[in-house]
C-alpha positions as CSV (number, residue, x, y, z in Angstrom):
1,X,0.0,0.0,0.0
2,X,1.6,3.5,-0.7
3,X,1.8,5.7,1.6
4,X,1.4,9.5,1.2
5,X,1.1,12.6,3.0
6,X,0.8,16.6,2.4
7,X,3.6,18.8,1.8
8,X,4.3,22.1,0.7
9,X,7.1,23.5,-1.2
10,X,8.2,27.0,-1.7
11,X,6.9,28.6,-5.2
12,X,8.3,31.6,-6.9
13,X,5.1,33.3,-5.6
14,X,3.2,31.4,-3.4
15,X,3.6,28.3,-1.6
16,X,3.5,25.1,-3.6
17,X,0.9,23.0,-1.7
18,X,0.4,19.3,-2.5
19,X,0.4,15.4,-2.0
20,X,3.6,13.0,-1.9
21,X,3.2,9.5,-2.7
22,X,5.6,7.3,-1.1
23,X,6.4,4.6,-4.1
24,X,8.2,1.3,-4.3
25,X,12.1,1.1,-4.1
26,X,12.1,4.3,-2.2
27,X,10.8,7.0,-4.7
28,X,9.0,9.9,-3.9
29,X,6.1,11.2,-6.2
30,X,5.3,15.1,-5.2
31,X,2.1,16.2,-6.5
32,X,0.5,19.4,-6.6
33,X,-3.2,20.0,-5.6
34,X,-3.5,22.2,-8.3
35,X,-1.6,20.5,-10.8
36,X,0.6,23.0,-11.5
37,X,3.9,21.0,-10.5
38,X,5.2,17.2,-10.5
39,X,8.2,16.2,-8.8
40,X,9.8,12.6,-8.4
41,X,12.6,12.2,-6.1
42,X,15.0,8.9,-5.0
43,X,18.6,8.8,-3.4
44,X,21.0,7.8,-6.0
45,X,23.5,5.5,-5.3
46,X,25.7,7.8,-3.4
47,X,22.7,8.0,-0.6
48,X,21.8,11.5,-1.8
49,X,18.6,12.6,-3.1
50,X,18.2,13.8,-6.5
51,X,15.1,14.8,-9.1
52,X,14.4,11.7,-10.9
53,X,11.4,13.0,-13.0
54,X,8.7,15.8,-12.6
55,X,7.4,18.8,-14.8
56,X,9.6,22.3,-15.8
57,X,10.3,23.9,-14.6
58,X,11.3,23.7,-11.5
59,X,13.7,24.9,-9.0
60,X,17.0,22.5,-8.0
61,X,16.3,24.0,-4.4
62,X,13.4,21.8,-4.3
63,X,14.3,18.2,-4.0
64,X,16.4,19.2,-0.5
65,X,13.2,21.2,0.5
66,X,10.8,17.6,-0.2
67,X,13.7,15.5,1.5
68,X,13.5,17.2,4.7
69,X,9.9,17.0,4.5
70,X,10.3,13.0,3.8
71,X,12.8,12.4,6.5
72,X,10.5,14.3,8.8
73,X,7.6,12.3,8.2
74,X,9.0,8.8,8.1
């Protein structure tokens, strides 16, 4: 069963608020509520997490922001 739970990432003019989806294999689906951003995160083999897929654009500033927000929360 996935798991998910709300998050919120920082926009260029408002907050970004949404839904992450906690996938198999340890990948992180962001979604937002009002579709205007997609972001898929996973830690590459090094242990750190980087942007595996999602919509543009987008800001590199926001994979650290959603893995705080993952570590948090699991």
């Amino acid at each position: 069963m996935e798991q998910q739970f709300e998050a919120v990432l920082t926009g260029s003019d408002t907050p970004v608020n949404g839904i992450v989806t906690q996938k198999s294999d340890g990948i992180y689906e962001f979604s937002a509520l009002d579709e205007s951003l997609q972001l898929t995160i996973a830690r590459n083999e090094h242990g750190q997490w980087e942007r595996i897929a999602g919509s543009e654009p987008y800001f590199s500033g926001w994979v650290d922001e959603l893995a705080e927000q993952i570590q948090t929360t699991i």
